[in-house]
Structure formats: C-alpha cells, structure tokens
C-alpha positions, 0 to 999 in steps of 0.5 A, spaced: 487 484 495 485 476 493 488 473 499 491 467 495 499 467 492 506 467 494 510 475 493 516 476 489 518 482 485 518 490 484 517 494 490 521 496 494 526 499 495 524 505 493 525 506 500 531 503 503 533 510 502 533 509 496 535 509 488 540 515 487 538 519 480 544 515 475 548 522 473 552 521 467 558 525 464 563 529 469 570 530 470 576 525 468 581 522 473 587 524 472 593 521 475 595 514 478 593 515 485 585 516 483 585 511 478 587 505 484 582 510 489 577 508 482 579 501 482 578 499 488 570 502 490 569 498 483 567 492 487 564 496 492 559 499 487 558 493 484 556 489 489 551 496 491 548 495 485 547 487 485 543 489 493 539 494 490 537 490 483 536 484 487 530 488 492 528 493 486 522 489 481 520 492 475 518 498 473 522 505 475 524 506 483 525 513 483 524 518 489 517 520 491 515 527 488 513 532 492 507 535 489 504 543 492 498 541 496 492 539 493 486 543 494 479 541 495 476 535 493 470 535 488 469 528 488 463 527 485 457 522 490 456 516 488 450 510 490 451 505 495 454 498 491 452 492 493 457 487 497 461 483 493 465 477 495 473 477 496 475 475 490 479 468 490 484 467 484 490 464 485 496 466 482 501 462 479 507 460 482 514 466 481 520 463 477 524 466 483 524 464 489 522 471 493 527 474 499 527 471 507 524 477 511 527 479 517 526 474 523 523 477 528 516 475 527 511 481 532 515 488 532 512 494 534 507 497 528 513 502 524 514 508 530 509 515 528 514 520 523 512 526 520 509 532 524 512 538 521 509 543 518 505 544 513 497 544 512 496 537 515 499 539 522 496 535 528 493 531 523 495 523 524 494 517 518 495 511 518 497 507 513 496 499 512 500 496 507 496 490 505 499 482 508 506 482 508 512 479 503 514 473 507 507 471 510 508 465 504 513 462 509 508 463 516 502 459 513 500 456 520 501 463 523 497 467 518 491 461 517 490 461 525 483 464 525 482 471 529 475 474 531 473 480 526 466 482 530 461 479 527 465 472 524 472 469 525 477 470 519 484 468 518 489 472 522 491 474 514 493 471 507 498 472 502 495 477 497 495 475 490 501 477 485 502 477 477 503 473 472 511 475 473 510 474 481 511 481 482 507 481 489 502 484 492 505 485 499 511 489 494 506 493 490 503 495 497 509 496 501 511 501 495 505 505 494 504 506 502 512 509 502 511 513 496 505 514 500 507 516 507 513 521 504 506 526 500 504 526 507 509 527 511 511 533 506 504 535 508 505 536 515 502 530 517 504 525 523 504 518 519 505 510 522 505 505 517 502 497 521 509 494 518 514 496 513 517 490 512 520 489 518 517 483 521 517 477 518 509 476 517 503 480 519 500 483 522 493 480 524 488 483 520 485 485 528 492 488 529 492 492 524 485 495 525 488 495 533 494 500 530 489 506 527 485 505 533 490 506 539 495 512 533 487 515 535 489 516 527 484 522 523 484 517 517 486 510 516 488 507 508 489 499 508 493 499 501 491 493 496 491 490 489 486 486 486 486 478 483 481 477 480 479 474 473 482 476 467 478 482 463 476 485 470 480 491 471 480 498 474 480 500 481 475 501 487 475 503 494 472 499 500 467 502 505 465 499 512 458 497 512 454 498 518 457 491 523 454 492 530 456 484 533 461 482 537 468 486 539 465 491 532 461 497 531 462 500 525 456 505 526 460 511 526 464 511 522 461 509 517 459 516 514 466 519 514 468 512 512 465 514 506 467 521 505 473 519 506 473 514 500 469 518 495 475 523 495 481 518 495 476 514 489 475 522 486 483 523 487 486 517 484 481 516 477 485 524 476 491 523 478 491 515 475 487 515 469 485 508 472 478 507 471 473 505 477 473 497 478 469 494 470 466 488 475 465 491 483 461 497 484 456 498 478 461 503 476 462 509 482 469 505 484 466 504 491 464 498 494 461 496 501 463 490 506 462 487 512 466 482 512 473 484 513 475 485 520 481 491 518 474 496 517 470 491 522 474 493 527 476 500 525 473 506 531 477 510 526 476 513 519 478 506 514 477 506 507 481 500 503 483 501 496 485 496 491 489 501 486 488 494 479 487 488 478 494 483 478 491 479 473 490 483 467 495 485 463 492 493 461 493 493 470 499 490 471 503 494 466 500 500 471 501 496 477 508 495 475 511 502 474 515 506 478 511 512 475 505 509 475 505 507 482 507 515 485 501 517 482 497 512 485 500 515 491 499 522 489 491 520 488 490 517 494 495 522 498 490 528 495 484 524 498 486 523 505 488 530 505 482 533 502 478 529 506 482 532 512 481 539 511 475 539 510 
C-alpha cells in the first residue's frame, strides 16, 4: 500500500467483460463472399485486440475460476504484532504514461450485485480496492486532508508501483473483480467502493462510509506493499483499538481479527505467498491506528497487502494473472469462513 507512485500496467481488464479464451483451428472458409465478410471484420478485431492490449498489463487476464465452496477455516491464532509505520518508498517513474480515467470525479460507490443463491445468501461484502488508477492526476484533490478520528490524513494517495510501473491501483482493481465474482458465485451480495469509474478516489473516510451504510457482514480493503527490496510476503492489517474523534473501533476489533486471521490462513494456502519477512514478527498480521479506512469502520474491516512491488520474487507474483486468481481464491476462502462461522 506505500502510498507513494504513479500507476500504470496490467490490470484490468480482466473485467471489462473480458478476455475471451483464443481458440485455435475450426473450419475453412469457402467461398468468395465469406472471405469479403472475413476481410472486412479484420480491422474490427484488430482494432479490439490493440483496446484490450492497451487496458491488459502483464501477466494472464483470464476469466475468474469459480472453485466449489470452501469449507471451515482452521487458521491457526496468532500474537498481537506490534504496530508499524506505513511504508514510504517511491516507485520510479513508468515509461509509459498511464490511461486518462473517466472524468467524473465523485460517482456513486459500484451499486451492490450478487445476492443469489448459494452458502453466502444475505450476506453483504464489500471490497475496497486500494487508491485508484487516475489519483496521480488529482494531487490536489487527494492531498486535501479528511479526519480519520484520532488524527488528520491525506484524503488518499497514489499507492506505490513496479519497477515496470505496473501500479498499485491496477494490481488492486484486478484482484478485487476476481474477488467480487468468487463471491458473487457464492451467493453474496457484493459492492465494490470504485471500480475505475470515477476519476479519483474516493477519500479513505468515504470509503469506510461505504462498508458502514452497505451495513456489510465484512469489508476487505485490497492493497499491495512498497517497501525496501529483500522485504517480501504478505500481511494482513487489523484495527486497533481507537476511541477518539468520529472513531471507535472497540467493536469490532475482535471480528476484525477473525476475520483477517482466516483471510491471512487462507491466502498462504491458496498462494504459497509467505506472511510478511519485515511486519508482523512472522504471523502475517499487523495491527494499526492510524488508517482512517479501519478507524472508521463500525464494520468487520481488515486490509491485506497481498506482496511487496518492490521485490523481484513478489512481483513475479504480483504480476501474473494466475497468481492474482489464486490471490483472489484465498482471500475469497477467508471471507467466507469467516461468514459461516
């Protein structure tokens, strides 16, 4: 989640609705009048190709894989980390310059879907995929500061990006999509807090608005790490206990952590991603006070940074459409552990 860095590269679209499977072989076209029909959809399906090249970034966009449900969680209990500092690094600058975002600047947070039936029936997620691929054009917008309860923060940041300048906000917005169709698969009623369609944003006190009036059963802010090189792994961020201000995150402190000790259970076994080498002494949790998303949550709320985009072995992971559906897949597994008890 270092909040530092432009964004451009793989994500997406991987929900645009999406990369259709490139079939080989089939039959021959006989005849004149099919091979004029043939030539003139050629630029058509070029000029498709070149759209969906331009929005996909590295790695596979393939369609979400819809896994029977998972059972029971049987994470195991972990300590209570100590807190530790948002990390700051700033990415280097992208060769490319990233893709304008829509222009309206406030819409209404991504309308609930899903609902149907399957285990998770009348239950309500939402996920917030972290900052937002066209906040590096809206500094002054994102810089203003909002109260976060016990402090004052910036409205929201960058997020932070490879080497390649494949971006936060893009790795987040796939994940999330993957994410929300698991879900939706499972019955669950699912609102994402944007899904690219505004030009920045939302504010970090919006977005924790969103969970709080969906009343949602759990909320999962998606994010990815820039921190040094040689720190790797993921961790999962818990609420701490904030009374102060407009915040009070006392209860919903101890789902909080049930819900992130399973999410953090089910990612390591769905991802083979190790828990965090530099937060969280090892267990893959950390606990914070200072982020105004969890401060102003009256919801169950968790944050996961699923690696560090500023280490090679993470980003080869971070990176692949494969390894981002099974991303998806864990944190999927924890949430719906987590809601059936």
């Amino acid at each position: 989640m270092s909040y530092v860095g432009p964004e451009p590269d793989d994500f997406d679209d991987f929900y645009r609705d999406d990369d259709p499977g490139r079939g080989r072989g089939g039959r021959r076209f006989g005849g004149r009048p099919a091979l004029v029909a043939l030539a003139a959809l050629v630029p058509t399906a070029l000029a498709a190709w070149l759209v969906w090249t331009v929005v996909s970034g590295p790695g596979e966009s393939e369609p979400p894989k819809v896994l029977p449900a998972p059972g029971q969680s049987s994470t195991s209990s972990a300590g209570t980390p100590s807190d530790a500092k948002e990390p700051s690094a700033s990415p280097s600058k992208s060769s490319s310059s990233p893709a304008k975002p829509p222009s309206a600047s406030a819409k209404k947070p991504t309308a609930p879907a899903g609902g149907g039936s399957g285990p998770l029936k009348g239950k309500v997620v939402v996920i917030d995929p972290g900052h937002n691929p066209g906040n590096f054009s809206h500094t002054s917008d994102i810089n203003r500061s909002v109260n976060v309860g016990n402090a004052r923060k910036e409205c929201d940041t960058t997020g932070t990006s490879t080497n390649a300048g494949y971006t936060e906000a893009q790795f987040t917005l796939d994940v999330s999509r993957r994410l929300r169709a698991l879900l939706q698969q499972q019955g669950a009623t699912v609102q994402l807090t944007q899904n690219g369609d505004r030009s920045w944003g939302p504010c970090v006190d919006e977005r924790a608005r969103i969970g709080n009036k969906a009343k949602a059963d759990a909320v999962v802010s998606v994010h990815a790490d820039g921190s040094a090189v040689g720190n790797r792994g993921f961790h999962v961020i818990l609420p701490a206990s904030v009374h102060a201000g407009g915040a009070d995150t006392r209860p919903i402190v101890s789902s909080s952590r049930d819900l992130g000790e399973r999410i953090a259970g089910k990612f390591l076994q769905a991802t083979g991603q190790p828990p965090s080498n530099y937060i969280g002494g090892g267990t893959g949790l950390d606990t914070r006070s200072d982020l105004g998303g969890l401060n102003l949550s009256t919801v169950p709320k968790v944050f996961i940074e699923c690696g560090n985009m500023r280490d090679s072995q993470d980003v080869t992971r971070l990176t692949s459409g494969t390894w981002r559906q099974k991303a998806a897949q864990g944190i999927s597994e924890g949430i719906v552990s987590f809601l059936r008890g």
